[in-house]
RODO-2510 file (C-alpha; in nm, 4 decimals, decimal comma):
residues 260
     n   res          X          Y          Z
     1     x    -1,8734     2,5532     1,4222
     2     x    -1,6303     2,5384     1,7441
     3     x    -1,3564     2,6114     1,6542
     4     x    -0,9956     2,6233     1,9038
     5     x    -0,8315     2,8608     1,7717
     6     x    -0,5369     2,7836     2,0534
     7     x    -0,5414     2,4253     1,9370
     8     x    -0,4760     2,4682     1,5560
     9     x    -0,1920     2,7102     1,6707
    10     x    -0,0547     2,4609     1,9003
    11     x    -0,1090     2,1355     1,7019
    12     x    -0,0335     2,2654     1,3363
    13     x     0,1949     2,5459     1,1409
    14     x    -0,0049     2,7793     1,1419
    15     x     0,0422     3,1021     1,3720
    16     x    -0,2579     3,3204     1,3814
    17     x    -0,6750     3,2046     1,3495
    18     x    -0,9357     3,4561     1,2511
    19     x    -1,3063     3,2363     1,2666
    20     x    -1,5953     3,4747     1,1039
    21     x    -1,9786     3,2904     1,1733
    22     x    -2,0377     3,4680     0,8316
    23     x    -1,8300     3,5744     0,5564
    24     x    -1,8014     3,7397     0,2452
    25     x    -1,4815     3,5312     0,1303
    26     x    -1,2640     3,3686     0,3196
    27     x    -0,9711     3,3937     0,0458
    28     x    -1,0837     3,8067     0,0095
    29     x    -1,0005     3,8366     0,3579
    30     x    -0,6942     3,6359     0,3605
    31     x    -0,6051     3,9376     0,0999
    32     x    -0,7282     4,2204     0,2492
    33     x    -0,4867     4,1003     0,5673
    34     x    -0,2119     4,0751     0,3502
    35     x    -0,2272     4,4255     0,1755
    36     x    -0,2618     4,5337     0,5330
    37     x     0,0922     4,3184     0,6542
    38     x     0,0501     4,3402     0,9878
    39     x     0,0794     3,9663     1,2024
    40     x     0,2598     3,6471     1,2065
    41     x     0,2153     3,3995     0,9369
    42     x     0,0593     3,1833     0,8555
    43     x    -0,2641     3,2996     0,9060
    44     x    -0,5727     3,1129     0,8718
    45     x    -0,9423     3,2423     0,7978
    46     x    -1,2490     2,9793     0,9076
    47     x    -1,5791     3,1330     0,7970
    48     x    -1,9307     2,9103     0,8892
    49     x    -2,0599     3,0482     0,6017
    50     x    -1,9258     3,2275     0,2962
    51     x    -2,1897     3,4678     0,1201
    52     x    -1,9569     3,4803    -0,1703
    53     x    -1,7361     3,2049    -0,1996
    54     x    -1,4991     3,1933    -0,5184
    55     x    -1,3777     2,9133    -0,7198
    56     x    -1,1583     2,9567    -1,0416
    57     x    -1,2378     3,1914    -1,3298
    58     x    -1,6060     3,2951    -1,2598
    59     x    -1,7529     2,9817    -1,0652
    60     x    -1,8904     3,0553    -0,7303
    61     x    -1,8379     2,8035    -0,4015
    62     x    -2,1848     2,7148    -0,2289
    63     x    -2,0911     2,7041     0,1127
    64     x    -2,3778     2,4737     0,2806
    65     x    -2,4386     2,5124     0,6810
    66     x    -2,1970     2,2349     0,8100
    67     x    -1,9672     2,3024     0,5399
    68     x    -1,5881     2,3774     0,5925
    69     x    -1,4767     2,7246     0,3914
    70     x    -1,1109     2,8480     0,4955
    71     x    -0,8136     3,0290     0,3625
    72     x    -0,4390     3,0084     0,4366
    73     x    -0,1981     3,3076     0,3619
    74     x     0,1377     3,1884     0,3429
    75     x     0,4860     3,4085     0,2617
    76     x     0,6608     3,1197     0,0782
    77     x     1,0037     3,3217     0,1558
    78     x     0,9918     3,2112     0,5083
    79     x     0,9424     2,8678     0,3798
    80     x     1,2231     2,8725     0,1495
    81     x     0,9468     2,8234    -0,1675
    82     x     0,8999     2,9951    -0,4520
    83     x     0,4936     3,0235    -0,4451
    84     x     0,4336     3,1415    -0,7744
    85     x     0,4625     2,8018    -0,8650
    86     x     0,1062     2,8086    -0,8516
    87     x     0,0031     2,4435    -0,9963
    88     x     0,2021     2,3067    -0,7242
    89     x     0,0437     2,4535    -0,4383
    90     x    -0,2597     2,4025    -0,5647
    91     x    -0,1697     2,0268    -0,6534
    92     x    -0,0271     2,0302    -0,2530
    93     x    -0,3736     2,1692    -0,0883
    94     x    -0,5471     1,8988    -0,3022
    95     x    -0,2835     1,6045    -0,2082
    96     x    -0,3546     1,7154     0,1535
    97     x    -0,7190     1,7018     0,1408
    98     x    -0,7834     1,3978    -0,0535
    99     x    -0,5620     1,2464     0,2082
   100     x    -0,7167     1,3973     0,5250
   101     x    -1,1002     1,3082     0,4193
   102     x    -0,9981     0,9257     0,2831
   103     x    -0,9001     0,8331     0,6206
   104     x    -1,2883     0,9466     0,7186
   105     x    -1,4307     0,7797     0,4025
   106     x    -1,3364     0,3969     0,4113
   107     x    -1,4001     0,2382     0,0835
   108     x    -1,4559     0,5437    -0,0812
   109     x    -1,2723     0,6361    -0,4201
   110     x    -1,1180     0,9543    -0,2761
   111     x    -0,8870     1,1567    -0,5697
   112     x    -0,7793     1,4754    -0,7477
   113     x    -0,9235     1,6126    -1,0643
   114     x    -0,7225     1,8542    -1,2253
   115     x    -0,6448     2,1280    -1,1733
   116     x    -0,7970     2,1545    -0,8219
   117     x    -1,0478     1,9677    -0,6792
   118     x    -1,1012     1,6514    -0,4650
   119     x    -1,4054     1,4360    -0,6058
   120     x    -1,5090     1,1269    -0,3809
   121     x    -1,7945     0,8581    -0,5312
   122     x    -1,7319     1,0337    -0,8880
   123     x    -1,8681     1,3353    -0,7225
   124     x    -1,7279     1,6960    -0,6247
   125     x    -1,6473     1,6819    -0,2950
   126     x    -1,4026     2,0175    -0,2749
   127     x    -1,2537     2,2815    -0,4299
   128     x    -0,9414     2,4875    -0,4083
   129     x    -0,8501     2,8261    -0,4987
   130     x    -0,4720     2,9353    -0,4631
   131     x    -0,3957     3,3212    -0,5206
   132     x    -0,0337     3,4376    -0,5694
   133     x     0,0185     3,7529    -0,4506
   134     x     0,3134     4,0002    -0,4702
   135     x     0,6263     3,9501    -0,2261
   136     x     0,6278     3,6090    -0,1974
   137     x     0,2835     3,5526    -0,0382
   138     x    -0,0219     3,3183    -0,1014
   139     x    -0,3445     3,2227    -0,0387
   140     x    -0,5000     2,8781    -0,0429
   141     x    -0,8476     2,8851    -0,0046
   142     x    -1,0658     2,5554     0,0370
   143     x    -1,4116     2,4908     0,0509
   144     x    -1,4929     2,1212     0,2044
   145     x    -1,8575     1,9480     0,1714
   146     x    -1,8345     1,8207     0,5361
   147     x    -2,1176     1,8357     0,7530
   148     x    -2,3635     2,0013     0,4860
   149     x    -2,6030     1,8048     0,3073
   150     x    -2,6614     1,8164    -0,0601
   151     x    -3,0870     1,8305     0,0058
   152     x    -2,9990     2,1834     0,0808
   153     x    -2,7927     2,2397    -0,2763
   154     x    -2,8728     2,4528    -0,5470
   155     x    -3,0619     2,1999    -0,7610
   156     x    -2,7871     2,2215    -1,0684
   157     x    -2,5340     2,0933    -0,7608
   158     x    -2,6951     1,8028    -0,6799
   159     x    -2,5596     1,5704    -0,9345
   160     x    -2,2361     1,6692    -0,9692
   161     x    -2,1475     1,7091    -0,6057
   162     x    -2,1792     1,5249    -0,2501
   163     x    -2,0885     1,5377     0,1023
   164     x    -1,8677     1,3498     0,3652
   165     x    -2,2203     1,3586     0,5302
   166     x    -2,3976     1,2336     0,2712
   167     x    -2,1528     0,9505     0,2165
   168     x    -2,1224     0,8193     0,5260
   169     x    -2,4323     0,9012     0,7665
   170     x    -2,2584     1,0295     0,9898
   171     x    -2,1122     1,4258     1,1135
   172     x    -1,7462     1,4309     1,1561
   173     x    -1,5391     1,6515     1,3630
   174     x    -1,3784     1,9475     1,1866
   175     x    -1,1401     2,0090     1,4005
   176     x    -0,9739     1,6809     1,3113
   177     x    -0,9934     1,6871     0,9569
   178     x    -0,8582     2,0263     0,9405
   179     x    -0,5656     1,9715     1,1773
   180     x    -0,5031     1,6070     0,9005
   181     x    -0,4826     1,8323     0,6399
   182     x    -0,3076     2,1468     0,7780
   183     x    -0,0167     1,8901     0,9284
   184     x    -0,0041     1,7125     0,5790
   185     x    -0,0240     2,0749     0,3579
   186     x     0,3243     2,1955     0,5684
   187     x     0,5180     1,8774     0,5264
   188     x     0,4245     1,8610     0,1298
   189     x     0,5219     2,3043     0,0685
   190     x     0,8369     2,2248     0,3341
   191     x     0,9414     1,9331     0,0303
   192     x     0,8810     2,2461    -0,2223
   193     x     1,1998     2,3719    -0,2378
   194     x     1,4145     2,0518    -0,2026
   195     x     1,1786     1,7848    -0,4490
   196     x     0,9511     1,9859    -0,6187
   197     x     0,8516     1,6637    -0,8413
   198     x     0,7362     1,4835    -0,5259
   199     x     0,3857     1,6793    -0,5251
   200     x     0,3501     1,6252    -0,8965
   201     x     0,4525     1,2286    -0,8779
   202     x     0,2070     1,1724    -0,5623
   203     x    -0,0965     1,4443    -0,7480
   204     x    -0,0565     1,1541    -1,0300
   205     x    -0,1115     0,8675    -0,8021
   206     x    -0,4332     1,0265    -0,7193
   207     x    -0,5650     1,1382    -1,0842
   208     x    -0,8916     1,0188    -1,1104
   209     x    -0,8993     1,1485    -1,4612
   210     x    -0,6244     0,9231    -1,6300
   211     x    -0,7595     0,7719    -1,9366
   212     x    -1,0779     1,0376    -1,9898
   213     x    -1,1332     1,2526    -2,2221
   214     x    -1,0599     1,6271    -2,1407
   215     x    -1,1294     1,9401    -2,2788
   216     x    -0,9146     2,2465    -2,1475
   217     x    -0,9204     2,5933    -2,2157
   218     x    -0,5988     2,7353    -2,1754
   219     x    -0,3561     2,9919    -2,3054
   220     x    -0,7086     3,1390    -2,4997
   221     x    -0,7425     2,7806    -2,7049
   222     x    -0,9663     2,4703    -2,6254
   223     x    -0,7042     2,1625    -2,5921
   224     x    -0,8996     1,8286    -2,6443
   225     x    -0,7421     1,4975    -2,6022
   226     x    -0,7197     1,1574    -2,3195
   227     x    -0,5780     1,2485    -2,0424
   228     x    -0,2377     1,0675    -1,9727
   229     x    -0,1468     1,1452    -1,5937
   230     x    -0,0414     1,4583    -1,4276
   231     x     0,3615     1,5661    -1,4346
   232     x     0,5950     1,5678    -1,1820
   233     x     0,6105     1,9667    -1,2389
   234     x     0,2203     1,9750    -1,1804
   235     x     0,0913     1,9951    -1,5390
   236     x    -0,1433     1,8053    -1,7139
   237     x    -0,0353     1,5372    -1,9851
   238     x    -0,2809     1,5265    -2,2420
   239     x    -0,2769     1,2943    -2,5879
   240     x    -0,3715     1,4692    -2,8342
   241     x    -0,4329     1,4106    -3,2433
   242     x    -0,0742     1,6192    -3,2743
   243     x     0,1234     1,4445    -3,0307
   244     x     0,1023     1,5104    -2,6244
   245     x     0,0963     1,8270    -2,4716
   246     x     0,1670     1,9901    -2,1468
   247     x    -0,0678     2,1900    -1,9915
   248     x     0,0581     2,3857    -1,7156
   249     x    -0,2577     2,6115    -1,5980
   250     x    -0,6629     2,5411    -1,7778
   251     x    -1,0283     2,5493    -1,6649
   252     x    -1,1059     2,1948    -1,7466
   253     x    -1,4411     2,2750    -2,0018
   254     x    -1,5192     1,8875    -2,0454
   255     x    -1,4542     1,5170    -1,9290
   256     x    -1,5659     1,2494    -2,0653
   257     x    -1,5598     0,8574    -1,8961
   258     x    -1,3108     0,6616    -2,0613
   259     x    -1,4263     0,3466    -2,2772
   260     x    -1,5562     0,0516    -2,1329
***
């Protein structure tokens, strides 16, 4: 991918660009650069390709050739933001996103499931990874199906997941889409401190899973119940036989469609 490094400094927050044509992790590096502490932030990491791309708990990110795979490491203390707050950054990153690729994906149903990924045409289209780390400092790592094709998927992918590629026909410039989303990212963690529901309330606009039956493992139980809508604080409402229930951090374990 090109990639102008000088432009995304220029155009968007952030104030330093490493761009790796291979990769272990983007988010590993982002990391490894802040145990080191040395440079402005925020810094961002672009790999091409990620050999070992993470998503949450023990999933792995397949990173296809024309795929987007990058990592911010933000020090919310400069931004006046408390980022252990970690549903909301996460809820933030996926706001961002789902906003940045609808404007390339006309008539597509473009939204958020919980806790952290964009879907588009009921299909994974990206995931999100935020990392608290001591001192104040974070790391959102995404990992975009962009210019990658699903033909080239693991086979157990190619159901459950798609492409801007594959939805439209057509390549789109990364560059754009990732200046969209960095612009939109730093206006929604600058609202952080001052309207912290405003992330939540706009997440919940975007739930694609209101109405659905979830399954979420959480707190070492399975929570089952229909999903109501995600809370201004970031959690998600779910009915449930004993009432509804907050759930502020899960690994969603099971949806099903709501009745027709």
């Amino acid at each position: 991918m090109s990639l102008d490094a000088d432009r995304l400094v220029r155009e968007t927050f952030v104030a330093r660009v490493e761009h790796f044509p291979v990769l272990g992790s983007t988010n590993d590096r982002a990391k490894q650069c802040a145990a080191e502490g040395s440079g402005p932030l925020p810094l961002l990491v672009v790999a091409d390709q990620q050999t070992a791309g993470r998503g949450r708990g023990t999933n792995r990110w397949w990173t296809g050739r024309g795929a987007l795979a990058f990592s911010l490491l933000v020090d919310g203390r400069s931004r006046g933001a408390d980022f252990s707050r970690g549903p909301l950054v996460s809820l933030s990153a996926a706001v961002a996103m789902t906003e940045a690729v609808g404007a390339v994906l006309p008539g597509v149903e473009v939204g958020i499931h919980w806790p952290n990924d964009v879907f588009a045409a009921g299909r994974k289209l990206a995931g999100i990874l935020v990392e608290t780390l001591a001192g104040g400092l974070c790391v959102v790592g995404v990992g975009l199906n962009l210019n990658n094709t699903m033909r080239d998927a693991p086979a157990e992918l190619r159901a459950v997941a798609s492409t801007v590629l594959d939805l439209t026909g057509a390549r789109h410039d990364p560059m754009s889409l990732l200046i969209a989303f960095l612009r939109r990212l730093a206006a929604l963690l600058e609202q952080l401190p001052t309207s912290p529901g405003l992330v939540g309330r706009l997440a919940d606009g975007l739930c694609l899973q209101r109405g659905r039956s979830l399954s979420i493992e959480s707190g070492g139980k399975t929570i089952c119940g229909r999903c109501f809508g995600i809370a201004p604080d970031g959690a998600m409402l779910l009915d449930t036989p004993s009432g509804r229930e907050r759930i502020v951090t899960g690994i969603l374990a099971k949806e099903k469609p709501p009745p027709t």
